[in-house]
C-alpha atoms as one frame of an Amber mdcrd trajectory, in Angstrom:
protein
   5.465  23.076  -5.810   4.490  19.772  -5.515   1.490  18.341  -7.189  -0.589
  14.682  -7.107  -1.535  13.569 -10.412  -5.157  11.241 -10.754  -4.703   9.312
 -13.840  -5.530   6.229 -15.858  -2.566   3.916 -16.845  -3.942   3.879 -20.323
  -4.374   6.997 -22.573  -7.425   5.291 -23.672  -9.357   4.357 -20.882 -12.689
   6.032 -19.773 -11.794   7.213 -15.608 -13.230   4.997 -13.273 -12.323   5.270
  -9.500 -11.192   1.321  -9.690  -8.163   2.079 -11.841  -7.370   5.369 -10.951
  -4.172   6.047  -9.875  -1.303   8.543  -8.302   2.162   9.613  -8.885   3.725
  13.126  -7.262   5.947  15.194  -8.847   7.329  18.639  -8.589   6.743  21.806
 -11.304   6.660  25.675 -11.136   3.413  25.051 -12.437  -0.167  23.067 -13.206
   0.353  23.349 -16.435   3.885  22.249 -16.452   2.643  19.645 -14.732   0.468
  18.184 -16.835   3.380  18.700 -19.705   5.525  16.378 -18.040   3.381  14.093
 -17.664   2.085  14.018 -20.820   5.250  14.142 -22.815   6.739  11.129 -20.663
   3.829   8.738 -20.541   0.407   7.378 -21.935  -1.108   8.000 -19.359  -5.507
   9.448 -19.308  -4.896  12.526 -16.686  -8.060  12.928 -14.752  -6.741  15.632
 -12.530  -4.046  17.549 -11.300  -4.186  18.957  -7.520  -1.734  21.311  -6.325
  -0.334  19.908  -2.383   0.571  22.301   0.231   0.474  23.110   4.412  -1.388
  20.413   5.728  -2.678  18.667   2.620   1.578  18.091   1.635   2.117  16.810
   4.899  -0.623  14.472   5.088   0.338  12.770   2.295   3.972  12.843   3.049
   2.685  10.247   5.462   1.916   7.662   3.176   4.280   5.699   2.748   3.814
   4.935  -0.985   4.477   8.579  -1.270   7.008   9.391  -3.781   8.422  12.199
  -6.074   8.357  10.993  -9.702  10.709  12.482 -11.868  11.137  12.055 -15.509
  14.265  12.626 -17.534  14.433  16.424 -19.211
């Protein structure tokens, strides 16, 4: 499954919708998810929201879209 990831670049930083940013990536899971990310970055993850149908495709569109993956 593919999910979009709202975060903070710093681990530290309190959310505000200026500096929030997006990555994608793909896990079985939310909660695998939000291991990956965690494990492979600093970064302050404000929410996790699972893509699918319509919503996937939509954002497919973008064209900054992009599947992050980090090293296992």
């Amino acid at each position: 499954m593919i999910f979009k990831v709202l975060y903070q670049p710093q681990e530290n930083e309190n959310p505000s919708r200026e500096n929030t940013q997006s990555l994608y990536l793909e896990a079985d899971t939310e909660v695998t998810a939000r291991q990956l990310v965690q494990d492979n970055t600093n970064y302050n993850i404000e929410f996790i929201e699972p893509l699918t149908g319509k919503h996937l495709e939509y954002e497919q569109e973008n064209p900054d879209f992009k599947l992050t993956e980090f090293d296992k």
